[in-house]
C-alpha positions as semicolon CSV with decimal commas, in nm:
position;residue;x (nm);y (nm);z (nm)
1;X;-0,045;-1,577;1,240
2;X;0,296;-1,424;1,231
3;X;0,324;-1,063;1,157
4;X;0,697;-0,929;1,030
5;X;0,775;-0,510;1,009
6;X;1,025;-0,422;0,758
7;X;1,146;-0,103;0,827
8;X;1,431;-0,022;0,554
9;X;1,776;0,079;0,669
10;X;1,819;0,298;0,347
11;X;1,855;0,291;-0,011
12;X;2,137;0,294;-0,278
13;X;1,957;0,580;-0,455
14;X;1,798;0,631;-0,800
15;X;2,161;0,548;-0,962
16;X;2,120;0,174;-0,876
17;X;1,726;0,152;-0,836
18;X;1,620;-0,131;-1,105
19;X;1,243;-0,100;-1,077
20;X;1,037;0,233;-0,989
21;X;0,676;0,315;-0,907
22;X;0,412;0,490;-1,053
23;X;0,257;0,526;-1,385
24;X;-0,121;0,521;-1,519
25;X;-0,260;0,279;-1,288
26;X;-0,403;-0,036;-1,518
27;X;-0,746;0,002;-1,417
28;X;-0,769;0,346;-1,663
29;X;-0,640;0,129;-1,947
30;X;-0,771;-0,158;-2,218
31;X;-0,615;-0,470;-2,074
32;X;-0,653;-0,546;-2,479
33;X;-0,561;-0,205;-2,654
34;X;-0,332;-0,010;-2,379
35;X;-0,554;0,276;-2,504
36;X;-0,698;0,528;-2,208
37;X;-1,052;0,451;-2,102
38;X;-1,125;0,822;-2,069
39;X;-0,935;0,958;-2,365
40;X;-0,995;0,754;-2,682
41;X;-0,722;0,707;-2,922
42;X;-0,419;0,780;-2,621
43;X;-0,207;0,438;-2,592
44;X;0,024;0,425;-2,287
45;X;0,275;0,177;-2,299
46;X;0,602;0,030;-2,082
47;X;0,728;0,216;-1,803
48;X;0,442;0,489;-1,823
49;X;0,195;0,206;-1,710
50;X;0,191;0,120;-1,302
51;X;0,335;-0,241;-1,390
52;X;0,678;-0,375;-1,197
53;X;0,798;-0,724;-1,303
54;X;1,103;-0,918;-1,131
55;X;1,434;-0,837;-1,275
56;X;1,585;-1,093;-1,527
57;X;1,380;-0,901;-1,857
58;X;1,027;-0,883;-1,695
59;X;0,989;-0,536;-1,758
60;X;1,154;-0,501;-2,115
61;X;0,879;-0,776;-2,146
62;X;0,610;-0,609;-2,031
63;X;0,728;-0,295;-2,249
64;X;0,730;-0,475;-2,554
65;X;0,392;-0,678;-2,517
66;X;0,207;-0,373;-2,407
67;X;0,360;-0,166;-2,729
68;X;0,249;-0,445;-2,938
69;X;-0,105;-0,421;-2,803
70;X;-0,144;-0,067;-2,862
71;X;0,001;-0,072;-3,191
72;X;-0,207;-0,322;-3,329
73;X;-0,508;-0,125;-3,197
74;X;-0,395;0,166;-3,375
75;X;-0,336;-0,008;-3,671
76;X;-0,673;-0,113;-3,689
77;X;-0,828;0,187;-3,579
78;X;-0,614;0,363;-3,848
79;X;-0,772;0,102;-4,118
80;X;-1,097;0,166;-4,022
């Protein structure tokens, strides 16, 4: 088994950087409702959430989908 080390010669800074890290890590959320295991009735969405796609519209993807989620949660939690 081959084993490779990557060892970065530097970066082009936050100016250029196309996908970050961090966020509310997925495993504190609904995979259904977006909505925080531990605080009922907070929905994080998008970029707040620990999620990185490729580039190409992955993320804007994501963002959307996981908005939709949580706002049809809300809208049924707000009909009762």
């Amino acid at each position: 088994m081959a084993r490779w080390v990557v060892s970065p010669a530097g970066t082009e800074g936050y100016a250029k950087a196309e996908v970050m890290r961090g966020g509310v890590d997925t495993r504190c959320l609904s995979s259904q409702t977006m909505e925080a295991k531990t605080v009922p009735g907070l929905y994080i969405v998008g970029e707040a959430v620990d999620m990185t796609g490729w580039l190409g519209g992955y993320n804007f993807q994501w963002a959307w989908a996981s908005a939709v989620a949580a706002g049809k949660a809300v809208a049924e939690r707000v009909k009762g």
